[in-house]
N, C-alpha and C positions, 0 to 999 in steps of 0.2 A: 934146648930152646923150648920155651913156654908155648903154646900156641892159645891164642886167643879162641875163647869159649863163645859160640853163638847164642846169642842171647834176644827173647821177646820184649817187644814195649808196645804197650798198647796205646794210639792215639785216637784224641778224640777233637771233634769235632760240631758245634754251634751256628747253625747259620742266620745270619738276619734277613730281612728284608730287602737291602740294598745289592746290586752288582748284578742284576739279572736284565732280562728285557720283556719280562710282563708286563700288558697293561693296565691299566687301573681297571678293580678295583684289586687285582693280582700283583700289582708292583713290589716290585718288580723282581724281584728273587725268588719268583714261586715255587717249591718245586712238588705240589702236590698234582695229579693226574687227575683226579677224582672231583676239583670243585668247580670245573665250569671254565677253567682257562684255558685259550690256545694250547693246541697236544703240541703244537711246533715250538712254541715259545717254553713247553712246559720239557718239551729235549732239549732245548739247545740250554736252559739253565742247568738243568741234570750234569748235562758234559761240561759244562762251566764248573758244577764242583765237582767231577771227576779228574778235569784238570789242575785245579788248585790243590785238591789232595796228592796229586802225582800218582794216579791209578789209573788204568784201564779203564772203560766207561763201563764194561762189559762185567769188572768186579767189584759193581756196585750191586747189591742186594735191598729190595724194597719189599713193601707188605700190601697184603690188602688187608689193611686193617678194620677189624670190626667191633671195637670194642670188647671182647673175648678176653679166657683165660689159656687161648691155644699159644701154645709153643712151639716153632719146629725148627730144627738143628736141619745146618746146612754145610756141605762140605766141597762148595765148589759153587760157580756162577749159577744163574738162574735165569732164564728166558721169561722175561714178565715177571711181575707183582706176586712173591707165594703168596697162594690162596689163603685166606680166609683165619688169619693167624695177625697174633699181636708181639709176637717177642722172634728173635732170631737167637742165636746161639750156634757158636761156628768153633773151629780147633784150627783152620785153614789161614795160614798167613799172607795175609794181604789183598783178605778177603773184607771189604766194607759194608757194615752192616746197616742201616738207613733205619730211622723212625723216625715218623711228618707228627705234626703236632702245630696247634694254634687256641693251647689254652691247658690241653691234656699234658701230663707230666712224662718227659722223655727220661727214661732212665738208661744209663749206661754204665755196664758192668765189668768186671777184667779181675783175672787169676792171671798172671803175669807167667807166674812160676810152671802154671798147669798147662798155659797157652790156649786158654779158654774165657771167652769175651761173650757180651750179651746185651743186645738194644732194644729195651722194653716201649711201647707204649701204655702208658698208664691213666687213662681217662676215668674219670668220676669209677664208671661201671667195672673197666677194669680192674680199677682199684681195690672197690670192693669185693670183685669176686675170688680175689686174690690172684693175677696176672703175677706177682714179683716172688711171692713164693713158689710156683710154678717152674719158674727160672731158675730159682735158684736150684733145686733139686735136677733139672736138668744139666745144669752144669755140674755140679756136683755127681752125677753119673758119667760125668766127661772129664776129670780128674778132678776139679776145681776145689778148695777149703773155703768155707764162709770165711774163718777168719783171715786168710788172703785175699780175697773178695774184696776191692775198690769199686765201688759207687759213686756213681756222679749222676747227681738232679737237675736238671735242664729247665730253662726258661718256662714259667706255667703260671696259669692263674692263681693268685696269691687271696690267701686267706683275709686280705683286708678290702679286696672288690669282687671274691668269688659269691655271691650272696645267692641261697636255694631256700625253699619252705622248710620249715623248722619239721615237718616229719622227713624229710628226705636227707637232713644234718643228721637227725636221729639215727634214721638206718644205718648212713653209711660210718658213723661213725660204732655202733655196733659190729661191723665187721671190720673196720678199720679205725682201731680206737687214737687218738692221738689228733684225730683230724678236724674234728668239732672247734668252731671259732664263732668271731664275731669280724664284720664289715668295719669300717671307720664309720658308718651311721651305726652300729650298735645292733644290724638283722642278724638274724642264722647266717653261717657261714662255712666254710668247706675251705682246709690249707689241706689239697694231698703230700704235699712234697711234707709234710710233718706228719700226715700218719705214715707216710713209703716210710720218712729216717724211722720213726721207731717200730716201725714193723722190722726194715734191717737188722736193724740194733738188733730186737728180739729172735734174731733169725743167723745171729755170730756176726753178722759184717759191721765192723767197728771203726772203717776207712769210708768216711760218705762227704761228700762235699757235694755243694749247694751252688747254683747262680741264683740269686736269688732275686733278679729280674721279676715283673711283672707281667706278662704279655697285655693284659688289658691295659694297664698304665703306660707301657710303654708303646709309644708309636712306630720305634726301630723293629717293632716284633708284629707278628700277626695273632690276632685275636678274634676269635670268631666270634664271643658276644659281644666285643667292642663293635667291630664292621663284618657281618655278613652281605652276600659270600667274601670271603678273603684268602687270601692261597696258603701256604705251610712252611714252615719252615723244618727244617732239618736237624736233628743230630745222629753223628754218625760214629762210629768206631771201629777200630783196624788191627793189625795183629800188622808189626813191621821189624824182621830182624837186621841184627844190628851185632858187632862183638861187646864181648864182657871188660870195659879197659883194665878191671881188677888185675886178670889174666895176664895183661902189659905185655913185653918181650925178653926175656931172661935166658942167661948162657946157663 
């Protein structure tokens, strides 16, 4: 008799705007701590997606994000927001790793085979200073292969309404080549989620998918230079086992 082989899958998760009980200008699915919304409203949506994902509230993991190239590996719940860090990186199954975001590019990563996952924020700064290679080398000290490496680009300011002063496109596209654009009026402009892919790319990871949403354009999403203040949205990823059906059942 065959016995079925345990097997990792990693899920991910996008949240929008809708299904919470913040109030305006936080509406209503906030789930950031940090912009000025109700802490009551800003738990009760937290346990709202703790319970849509089917997890514990308690194995949900947050950041206090700074814009940084910090990383820190986590192997178990966490009491409060880890300090002062932009990316998480866990081996722990079904442990949920959280990055808020309202314009900054959410990146979320998975070695399936390694059992090693990773949820970046990646804003302007981060970007530049290289937050995503950071990770990746972290994970890759936790078993992970680039070229197993799935990436997913999350909901961000798009390179046709992200508009900055033409020496600040300069920089950042010096450290982050690929990234440099132009607006629909024809300014300087900034697409990270195109310098993140070919930073990846150049980095082995050859599995990258895109939403390729707008947060400013879109109203379903939060955008901090559309409407300031406004609250956060989420993306999340998980490590959930599961059997192999390859495996099947065999005499």
């Amino acid at each position: 008799m065959t016995v079925a082989q345990p097997v990792l899958r990693a899920r991910r998760v996008v949240t929008t705007r809708a299904g919470g009980v913040s109030a305006p200008p936080y509406d209503s699915f906030n789930l950031g701590d940090h912009v000025g919304d109700d802490p009551a409203a800003v738990e009760a949506n937290r346990r709202r997606l703790a319970s849509v994902i089917g997890l514990p509230y308690e194995r949900l993991v947050w950041m206090e994000q700074i814009h940084s190239r910090n990383v820190t590996v986590v192997d178990g719940p966490v009491r409060g927001p880890v300090p002062a860090t932009d990316a998480l990186v866990t081996r722990e199954t079904g442990l949920a790793l959280v990055t808020l975001s309202a314009d900054c590019v959410p990146v979320l990563l998975s070695d399936e085979e390694a059992g090693v996952i990773a949820a970046v924020h990646a804003g302007r700064i981060g970007a530049r200073v290289g937050i995503v290679p950071r990770v990746l080398d972290a994970m890759t000290e936790l078993g992970a292969r680039p070229e197993r490496i799935g990436a997913f680009l999350g909901p961000a300011a798009s390179g046709r309404r992200y508009e900055v002063p033409a020496s600040m496109q300069a920089d950042v596209e010096a450290h982050l080549p690929g990234s440099a654009t132009r607006t629909v009026a024809g300014t300087p402009a900034l697409d990270l989620r195109a310098g993140l892919r070919r930073q990846l790319l150049e980095h082995g990871v050859t599995a990258v998918a895109e939403d390729p949403r707008c947060t400013i354009e879109d109203p379903t999403l939060f955008s901090h230079r559309r409407q300031a203040p406004t609250g956060r949205l989420a993306a999340v990823i998980w490590l959930e086992a599961g059997s192999d059906p390859a495996a099947g059942g065999g005499r």
